[in-house]
C-alpha angles and dihedrals in degrees: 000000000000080000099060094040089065098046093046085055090047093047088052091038085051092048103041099041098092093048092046088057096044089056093042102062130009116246124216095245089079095107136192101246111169136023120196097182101155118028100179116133087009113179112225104334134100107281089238130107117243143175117213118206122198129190108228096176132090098252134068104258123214101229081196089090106053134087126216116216118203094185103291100356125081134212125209102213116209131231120300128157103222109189114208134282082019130128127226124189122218113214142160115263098258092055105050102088088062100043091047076069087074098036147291094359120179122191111212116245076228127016118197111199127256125243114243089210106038141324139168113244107182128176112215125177119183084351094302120111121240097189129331130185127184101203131202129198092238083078092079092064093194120091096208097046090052085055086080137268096082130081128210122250129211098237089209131004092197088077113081101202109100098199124111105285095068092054136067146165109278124263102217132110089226094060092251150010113239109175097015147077114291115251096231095049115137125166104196085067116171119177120210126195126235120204107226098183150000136207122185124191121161114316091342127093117192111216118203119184131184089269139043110283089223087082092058116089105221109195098177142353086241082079087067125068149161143210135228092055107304102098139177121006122258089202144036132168134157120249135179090334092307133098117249110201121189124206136200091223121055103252120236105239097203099043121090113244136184100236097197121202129204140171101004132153134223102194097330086318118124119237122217113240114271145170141205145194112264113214128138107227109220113225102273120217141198113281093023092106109024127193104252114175132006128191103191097153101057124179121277102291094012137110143246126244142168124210125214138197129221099218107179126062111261141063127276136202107227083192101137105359117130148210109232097316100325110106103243091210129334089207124082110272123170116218098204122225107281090003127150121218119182104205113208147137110251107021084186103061078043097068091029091064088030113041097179099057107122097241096193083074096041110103115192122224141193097239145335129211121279099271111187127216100237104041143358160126127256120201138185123194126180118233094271086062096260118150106233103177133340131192132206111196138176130193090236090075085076121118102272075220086066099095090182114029096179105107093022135110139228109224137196124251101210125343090235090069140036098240122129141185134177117286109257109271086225093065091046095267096284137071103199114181098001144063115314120252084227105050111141098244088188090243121168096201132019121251142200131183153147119249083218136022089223136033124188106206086204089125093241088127094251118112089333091156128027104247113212118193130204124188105185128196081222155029103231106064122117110227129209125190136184144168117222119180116220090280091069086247111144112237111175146005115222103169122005109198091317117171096253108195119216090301145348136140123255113203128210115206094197088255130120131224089277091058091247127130126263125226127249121276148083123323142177130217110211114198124195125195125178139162140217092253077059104252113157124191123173138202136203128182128174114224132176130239115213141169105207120173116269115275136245 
């Protein structure tokens, strides 16, 4: 009997040891799992905050022995026996009865308020801290998730690092998931670093992520090089959140380089190599990329685009920069000094409608703000939220000459002022990616004139078309131009009271309105301006029509 006795008390010894030393001290694998730090306009959960705490390890933890830290105040838990791989929610007394509906669910003998915009909620057991996070409503990322009603979930608790990437918005319907397994869990979990700023002076180059440096584990300069011949850091050091490298060669500013990362940590997890584009962004400021044409009114099946200048001289990274409150592009992307860049949807059903779009400064998005066809604002901010230019425009600023508006832009006159007329009629009433057909060229006279007094239409590529110039004070005048032979005949119609622009070149090919060639003589081009405030100029100059033999 007094054998079996003893074997009964080793088998239960045996048994009931893992479970004995889980209750006798915390381990570090208790995590914070789920903040609800603002349950207004909760779902379908109880309008309470919560926290919610998992064991992630393999042994029952006494919650008897852990302190909960709300900022400055501390909270004693009380015993509770919480088996691995099992959830507990923390509440205030008055909500418990309705948590304990979705699992082990303790009210707080005290419960100090959350802080809709950021706290700091620690564990501690005997001094020592068993997790910690200090969250901020921009974790969230959702606007309309950090207005209330949705908790954040920790995405792995495997992770030890307690910093905003390990933590989003929840995912669930209800607002939350107390009790349960976070919507956003993953246990493959792989955290990537994203570069929110450079600085380059001299031979140093100051590196600013998305979190504080002081998380990434740097083991050697070597983890840190550069292109175009300078090559591997000799020195790196953490400063005031942000990577200092030091090179050996002094680093262009205003060149673009390839920054290349290896073997870098994130809390003891590896990074996968990975490289940027080195360029150190100037402070933009207001007026430095202006708005300069807008078509918000397209052609039936067609698209809207705005198009933007770059007004400074130098280069500047659009990453990041926005119309209204639409991302232009989340990739690098240089707008070079005095460029262009139409912005649309669809660059291809642009140049479709608009053949002569230069596609090599169209950028395609995607999307831009709902612009209507009667009224609106355009606005451009950088990537630090700084409103660079904005545009209200009306349809009513039109030429009163334009008899159909749809498919046509409205373009700006000079970058140095907001003042906008509708896109010339002979270009296809828009200029994407290119000078605008209305840009103020400062003239004190209008002028029109040939670029040669004959033109020998033999397709031998010299002087094949007549090319008429026209150079306009301004852009709304309506322009009409005609070929007469010397019999006063007319021959052709080039342009017939098209809205002109401020400048443009019209081609005639020696050919009549039947398509057939002209003969060979003398000819005049008579062209005809006039505005709405009814002035009229006209032009004639005399050309000549021949039919030389082909060159060679």
């Amino acid at each position: 009997m007094r054998s079996i006795l003893k074997l009964f008390l080793f088998w239960l010894i045996l048994l009931f040891t893992p479970l004995l030393k889980g209750w006798s001290q915390p381990v570090d694998r208790l995590v914070i799992n789920e903040l609800m730090i603002n349950p207004n306009n909760v779902a379908s959960l109880p309008p309470f905050e919560y926290i919610e705490l998992y064991n992630n390890g393999s042994t029952a933890i006494d919650l008897g022995n852990i302190t909960l830290h709300i900022n400055t105040n501390q909270i004693s838990l009380p015993t509770h026996h919480l088996a691995p791989r099992q959830y507990v929610i923390l509440c205030s007394p008055e909500s418990v009865n309705e948590f304990a509906r979705f699992g082990n669910a303790i009210g707080l003998s005290r419960w100090y308020a959350l802080s809709n915009t950021g706290a700091t909620v620690k564990l501690t057991a005997n001094d020592e801290i068993l997790d910690e996070v200090s969250y901020r409503d921009s974790w969230y990322n959702s606007s309309s998730k950090r207005n209330g009603g949705w908790s954040l979930e920790r995405i792995s608790p495997e992770w030890k690092c307690n910093i905003n990437l390990n933590w989003s918005a929840t995912l669930s319907l209800s607002g939350g998931t107390p009790g349960q397994s976070n919507t956003v869990w993953n246990k493959d979990f792989a955290p990537t670093l994203q570069i929110q700023h450079y600085h380059i002076q001299q031979n140093k180059v100051e590196i600013r992520f998305q979190i504080d440096a002081a998380f990434i584990d740097i083991t050697s300069p070597n983890s840190f090089s550069l292109d175009e011949g300078i090559d591997n850091a000799i020195d790196v050091h953490v400063s005031n959140g942000s990577i200092i490298l030091t090179f050996s060669k002094v680093v262009d500013p205003q060149k673009l380089y390839t920054l290349q990362f290896n073997g870098l940590k994130l809390c003891n997890l590896a990074i996968a190599s990975f490289e940027s584009k080195l360029f150190d962004q100037k402070e933009i400021q207001r007026g430095d990329i202006v708005i300069n044409e807008i078509l918000f009114n397209p052609r039936e099946g067609g698209v809207d685009f705005v198009e933007i200048y770059n007004n400074t001289d130098y280069s500047i990274n659009l990453q990041n920069f926005k119309l209204g409150n639409r991302t232009i592009t989340s990739d690098f992307y240089l707008l070079e000094s005095h460029q262009h860049l139409a912005i649309t949807t669809h660059p291809d059903v642009l140049v479709q409608h608009y053949p002569q779009s230069h596609r090599q400064n169209i950028l395609q998005t995607a999307a831009l703000p709902p612009y209507a066809n009667q009224q609106g604002i355009v606005t451009l901010y950088s990537d630090r939220d700084i409103l660079i230019d904005s545009v209200y425009y009306n349809s009513n600023m039109h030429s009163g000459h334009l008899v159909q508006p749809k498919g046509v832009s409205l373009e700006r006159l000079t970058p140095q002022k907001p003042l906008f007329h509708s896109a010339s009629t002979l270009v296809g009433g828009v200029t994407p990616g290119y000078q605008n057909s209305t840009d103020d060229l400062g003239l004190q006279q209008n002028n029109i004139h040939l670029t040669s007094k004959t033109v020998s239409p033999n397709g031998d590529g010299y002087e094949d078309v007549l090319e008429i110039n026209y150079e306009l004070m301004q852009p709304n005048y309506i322009i009409a131009v005609e070929i007469y032979n010397e019999k006063g005949q007319l021959m052709r119609k080039l342009a017939h009271q098209n809205l002109a622009g401020t400048h443009g070149t019209l081609t005639w090919d020696g050919r009549n309105e039947n398509g057939q060639p002209c003969v060979k003589g003398h000819y005049i081009c008579y062209t005809r301006i006039f505005n709405h405030n009814g002035k009229t100029e006209q032009f004639k100059q005399p050309f000549v029509l021949i039919y030389s033999l082909t060159r060679h």
